[in-house]
Residue, then its C-alpha position, 0 to 999 in steps of 0.5 A: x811177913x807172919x809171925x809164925x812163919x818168921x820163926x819158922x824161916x830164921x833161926x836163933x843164929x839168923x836173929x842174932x845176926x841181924x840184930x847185931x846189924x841193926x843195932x849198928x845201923x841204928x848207932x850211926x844213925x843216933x851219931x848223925x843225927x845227935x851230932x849236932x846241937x839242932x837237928x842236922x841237914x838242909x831241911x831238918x826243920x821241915x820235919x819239925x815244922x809238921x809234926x808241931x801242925x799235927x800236935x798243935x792243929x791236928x793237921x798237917x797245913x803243908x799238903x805233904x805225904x803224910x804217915x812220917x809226920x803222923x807217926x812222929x807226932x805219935x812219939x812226940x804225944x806221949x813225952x808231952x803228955x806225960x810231962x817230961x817234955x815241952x812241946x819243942x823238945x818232944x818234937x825235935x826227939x820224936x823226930x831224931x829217935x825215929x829216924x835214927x831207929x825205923x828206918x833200920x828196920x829195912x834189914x829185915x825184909x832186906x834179909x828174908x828178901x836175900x834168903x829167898x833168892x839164895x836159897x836154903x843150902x847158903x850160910x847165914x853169914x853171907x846171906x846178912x852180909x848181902x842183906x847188910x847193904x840195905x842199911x850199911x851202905x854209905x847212900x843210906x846214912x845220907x838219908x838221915x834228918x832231912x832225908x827221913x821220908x826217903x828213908x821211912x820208904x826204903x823199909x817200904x820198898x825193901x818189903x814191896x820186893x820181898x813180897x813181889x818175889x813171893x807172888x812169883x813164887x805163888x800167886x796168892x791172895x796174901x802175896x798180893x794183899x801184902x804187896x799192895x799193902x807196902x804200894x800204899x804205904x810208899x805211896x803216903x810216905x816219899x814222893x821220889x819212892x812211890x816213881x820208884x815202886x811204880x817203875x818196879x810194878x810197871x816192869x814187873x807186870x810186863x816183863x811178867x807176860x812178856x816172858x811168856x808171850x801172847x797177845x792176851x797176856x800182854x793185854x792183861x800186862x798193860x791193863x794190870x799197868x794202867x790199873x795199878x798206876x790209876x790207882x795210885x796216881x789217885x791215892x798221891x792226888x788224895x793226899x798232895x795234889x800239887x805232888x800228883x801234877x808232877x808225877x804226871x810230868x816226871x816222865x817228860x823230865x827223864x832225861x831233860x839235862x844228862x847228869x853225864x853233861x855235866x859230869x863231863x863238864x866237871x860242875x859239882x852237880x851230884x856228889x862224890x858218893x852217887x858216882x860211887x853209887x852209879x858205877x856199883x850199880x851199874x856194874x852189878x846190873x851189868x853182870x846180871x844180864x850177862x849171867x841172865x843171858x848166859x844161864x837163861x834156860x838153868x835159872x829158877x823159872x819163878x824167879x826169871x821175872x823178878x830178876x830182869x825187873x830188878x836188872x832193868x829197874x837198877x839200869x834205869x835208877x843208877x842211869x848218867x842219862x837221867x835227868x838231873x831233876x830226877x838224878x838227884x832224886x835216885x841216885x840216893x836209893x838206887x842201890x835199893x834193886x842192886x842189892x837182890x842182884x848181888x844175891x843173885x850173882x853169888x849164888x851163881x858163883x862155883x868157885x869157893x874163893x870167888x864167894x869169899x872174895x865177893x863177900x869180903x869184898x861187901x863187908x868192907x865196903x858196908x865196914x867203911x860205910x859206916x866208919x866214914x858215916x859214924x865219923x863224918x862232921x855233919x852240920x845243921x842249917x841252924x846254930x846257937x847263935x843263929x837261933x837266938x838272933x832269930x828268936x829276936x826278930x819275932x818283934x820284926x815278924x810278929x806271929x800272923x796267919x796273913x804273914x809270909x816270909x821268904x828264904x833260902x831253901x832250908x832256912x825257909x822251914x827254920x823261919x817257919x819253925x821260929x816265927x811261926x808264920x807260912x814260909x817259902x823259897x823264892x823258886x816257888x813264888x807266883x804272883x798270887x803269893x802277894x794276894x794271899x799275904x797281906x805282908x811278903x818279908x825277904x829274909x837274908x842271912x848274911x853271916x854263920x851260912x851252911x854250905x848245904x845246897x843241890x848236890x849237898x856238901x859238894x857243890x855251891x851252896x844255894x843261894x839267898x833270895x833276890x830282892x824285888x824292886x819296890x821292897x823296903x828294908x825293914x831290919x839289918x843287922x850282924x846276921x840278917x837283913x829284911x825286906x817287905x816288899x810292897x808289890x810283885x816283880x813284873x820278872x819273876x825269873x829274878x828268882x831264878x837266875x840265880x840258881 
């Protein structure tokens, strides 16, 4: 949003407010993320691994969505350029202060967001505490270290809403300059954010015409839809290619293996936190379309659209039917559309003491959110001990451009960040990867593991890798063993069965 029309929507009060919250999300964040000696989460070192590309080769060699990495570098460039920092450290704190700092900027289109579907005569305490959910819900301190591109795109699609209710509103060119803008930059930043925004577009567009039917504007609806989705598709194709593929298969895997099933099965594949999430969400959703329904004819016109796309788009992210490859990807941020919702249920609301009641009910859950984010243990694929007994097989896996090591997810980027040589998991092999590399190394841990793996804390964690046949045991000790192996499995499903 303009400047001046900032000044000209929030007061003193208002700004102090929302200060006051992102200060606080931003604490918690600097705790987390600063809570263990390297940086935290199953995958942290894959923010490392990147940044560290760009500085040093001025690319980042992983075909990723870029702008994360690119604006991290940015950080790290000015402490190494002055100095105070060798590049390891410049890195490892450009990455911890702008995850913990940045992505609190959501309060702010979160807050403008709620202001203007509660309108002007609600106090400002309650429309930030509304908008506090965006930054103090428990699901958007998970997002933290090696969830940073997911939260770096939750400020993205908080303004993406913001600015799709503003051309509801008023169809100007701004509004919709603006709008494509936060598209393009969800679309260079998360995988998972951008099916999101396309979900949202899509729904909006139709719901759009749909609302006020005729064949033509229904023509236009889907004809905006195929334009929009064309354009993107191309924008992710352009920047990770092998991404673009998936997102040509993510409508096919919707709804392959229920998370439902296996919550009725009791299989710790999602964790306590996204059930929390999925009965919230799905509850708020649900009295929306009541109150939808019931008030249809007395509701804002120019907001008519906006809310159904927000009720459909939260039926559909918080869903127990989806997926569990896309489950686990959602249920992180589907509280994203739930939270114009809440605006939307209170202003509704005539009774004083029902407001009341719901804001206290908001402000102790964003209160135990962050107490319990503030004061949860968290943990790091990577110790002290671990790292020094790494940093001594360097001489076991010298630095070699046509050398490739294998891992267990999360240790694979931490293997890439010691040894410097191109790492994977063994779910992502093929037979080519033994063409491509002159030396294939098996490396497991055996002792110091993280308990990090599908459904995070909360379920098994994931597993070493198989070794093929034909490998050599080229290294043993208290921590790791080694393997090289000299030729391809025949069965590449020995990665698999496993999981």
């Amino acid at each position: 949003m303009p400047k001046s029309d900032l000044h000209n929507f929030l007061n003193k009060r208002e700004w102090l407010l929302l200060l006051i919250v992102f200060l606080v999300s931003a604490a918690v964040r600097l705790k987390i993320n600063y809570s263990t000696e390297y940086i935290g989460g199953g995958n942290g070192a894959f923010y490392l691994v990147l940044v560290r590309n760009i500085l040093e080769h001025g690319e980042l060699v992983y075909r990723e969505f870029p702008l994360v990495f690119w604006l991290e570098a940015a950080i790290a460039y000015i402490p190494l350029k002055l100095g105070l920092m060798n590049i390891n450290s410049a890195i490892d704190f450009s990455s911890r202060v702008f995850d913990s700092i940045i992505p609190a900027l959501s309060i702010l289109p979160a807050y403008l967001l709620t202001k203007k579907l509660l309108g002007e005569n609600v106090k400002p305490l309650a429309a930030v505490i509304i908008a506090s959910t965006s930054v103090l819900y428990i699901s958007f301190f998970m997002l933290v270290s090696d969830f940073q591109k997911n939260a770096l795109g939750l400020l993205w699609l908080f303004s993406l809403l913001y600015w799709l209710l503003r051309f509801h509103e008023e169809k100007s060119l701004k509004n919709i300059c603006f709008a494509a803008l936060f598209l393009f930059l969800t679309a260079i930043t998360h995988y998972g954010c951008i099916a999101v925004a396309i979900a949202i577009v899509a729904f909006d567009l139709l719901i759009r015409y749909a609302l006020k039917f005729s064949w033509k504007k229904m023509a236009i609806g889907f004809g905006a839809i195929i334009t929009v989705n064309i354009l993107i598709y191309l924008v992710v194709y352009f920047v990770s290619p092998w991404r673009a593929e998936s997102l040509l298969e993510a409508p096919l895997k919707l709804f392959k293996d229920p998370v439902l099933f296996s919550i009725l099965k009791k299989e710790p594949v999602i964790s306590p936190i996204d059930l929390v999430t999925i009965v919230l969400v799905n509850s708020v959703a649900l009295i929306s379309l009541y109150k939808f329904i019931r008030k249809f004819k007395s509701l804002n016109e120019k907001h008519r659209g906006f809310v159904l796309t927000m009720i459909l788009v939260s039926l559909f992210l918080s869903s127990p039917f989806l997926g569990l490859e896309v489950a686990q990807r959602l249920f992180f941020i589907s509280y994203l559309t739930a939270l114009p919702l809440i605006a939307f249920i209170y202003k509704d609301l005539n009774s004083v003491s029902l407001r009341k009641a719901v804001i206290g009910f908001l402000f102790l859950v964003i209160a135990v959110s962050s107490l319990l984010s503030f004061g949860r243990p968290n943990y790091s694929n990577m110790n002290r001990t671990l790292y020094a007994e790494m940093t001594k097989l360097q001489n076991i896996l010298p630095e070699e451009e046509k050398t490739l090591i294998v891992a267990r997810h999360g240790m694979e980027f931490w293997s890439s960040w010691i040894f410097r040589n191109m790492a994977v998991r063994q779910e992502e092999l093929g037979e080519s990867y033994w063409r491509w590399y002159n030396k294939v190394y098996f490396l497991i841990q055996k002792k110091d593991k993280s308990p990090f793996g599908p459904a995070g804390l909360f379920g098994k964690p994931f597993p070493e890798p198989a070794i093929p046949p034909k490998s050599e045991l080229v290294y043993e000790n208290e921590y790791f063993v080694i393997y090289k192996s000299m030729e391809p499995p025949k069965d590449f499903s020995i990665f698999n069965k496993r999981r």
